[in-house]
C-alpha angles and dihedrals in degrees: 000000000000095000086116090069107046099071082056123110112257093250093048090045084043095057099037084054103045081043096049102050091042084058092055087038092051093046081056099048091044091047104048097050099046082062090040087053080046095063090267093121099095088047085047102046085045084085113100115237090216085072082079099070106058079048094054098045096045086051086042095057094040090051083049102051092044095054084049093054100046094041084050101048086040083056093053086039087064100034083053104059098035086057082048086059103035090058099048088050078056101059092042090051084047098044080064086077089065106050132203127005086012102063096043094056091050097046084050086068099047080053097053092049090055101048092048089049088045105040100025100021111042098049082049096051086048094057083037090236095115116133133224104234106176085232145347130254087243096048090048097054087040089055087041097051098042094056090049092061111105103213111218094208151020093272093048081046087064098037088059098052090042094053092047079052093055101041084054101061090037086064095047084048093056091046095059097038082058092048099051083048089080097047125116151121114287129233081251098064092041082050093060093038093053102041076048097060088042101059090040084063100051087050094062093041096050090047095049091042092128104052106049084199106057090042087055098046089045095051095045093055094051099044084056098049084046090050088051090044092044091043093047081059104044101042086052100038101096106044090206094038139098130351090317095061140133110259135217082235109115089043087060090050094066104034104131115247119255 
């Protein structure tokens, strides 16, 4: 529905929002008061003004849980992919423990995970069309490799089971950093906040049917609390998405050097 919006800039999501609901602010007002010109008023303030608060606190949760589930998804957004990078630091720091061609072949696959994740998955995540292989074809040879090895005392014992370990929760990292790509609010839950907002409008409108100012100072507080609130959602929807977005960062940061 609104997938269009979240890759935008936050000043250019910002000003197709605010300009989006004042368009729909300004239709209402327009409308309202043409009735009202037109002997309306007394139907419209008919309307009791305490219908505006069951509107408002239903808005108001909705608004609320929404803001919980993005900020949350954009948390595990971020822990995954710090635990992504954690473990692969790990099994470069471990791969120490076996010198020379071994380690180089080893970092080569950390390597190889991070650019896939950097230059394929990354753009995929951001258009949410990335896939959920079990495993890639760099973390399969890199598993494979590192069981092979055949330790020739107790320490590299321990650096190969530590960097199974570590490729294991890299993996897992991966998995679930794959998974929280594809989260996001649904058409069903923006429809609802936005029919919400609407007739939240028209009430204030209809109650304020006879002073064209107040109804207009009323509307246009509450159209610019709805475009913050719309905007705090958007900019945050798509974890991986847009100007607010988890970066590869961290996994760059510890790429090996070649």
């Amino acid at each position: 529905m609104m997938d269009w919006l979240y890759p935008l800039p936050i000043f250019w999501m910002t000003a197709i929002v605010v300009i989006g609901i004042a368009v729909v602010c300004v239709l209402i007002y327009a409308i309202v008061f043409a009735f009202a010109g037109r002997g309306w008023t007394p139907t419209f303030k008919a309307t009791s003004p305490v219908l505006l608060t069951p509107l408002a606190v239903v808005f108001g949760l909705i608004v609320g849980f929404l803001c919980a589930q993005v900020w949350q998804d954009g948390e595990r957004a971020s822990g995954a992919v710090i635990r992504e990078a954690g473990a692969l630091r790990s099994v470069t720091l471990f791969a120490q423990g076996f010198p020379g061609p071994t380690e180089t072949r080893i970092n080569e696959f950390v390597r190889r995970h991070i650019r896939d994740a950097v230059d394929r998955e990354w753009p995929a995540m951001a258009r949410q069309q990335s896939a959920l292989p079990p495993m890639s074809e760099a973390d399969i040879e890199a598993i494979d490799f590192v069981l092979s090895l055949k330790p020739q005392d107790e320490a590299q014992v321990t650096a190969q089971r530590e960097m199974v370990t570590s490729l294991r929760n890299a993996f897992e990292a991966r998995r679930e950093r794959l998974v929280i790509s594809r989260a996001k609010i649904n058409w069903v839950k923006w429809t609802v906040v936005l029919l919400l907002g609407t007739l939240i409008l028209v009430t204030i409108a209809l109650v304020h049917s006879d002073n064209r100012a107040t109804a207009g100072i009323a509307m246009g507080l509450f159209a610019t609390a709805m475009a913050a609130c719309v905007v705090l959602i958007a900019s945050h929807n798509e974890p991986f998405t847009g100007e607010i977005s988890v970066s590869p960062g961290l996994l760059l940061q510890v790429m090996p050097k070649e």
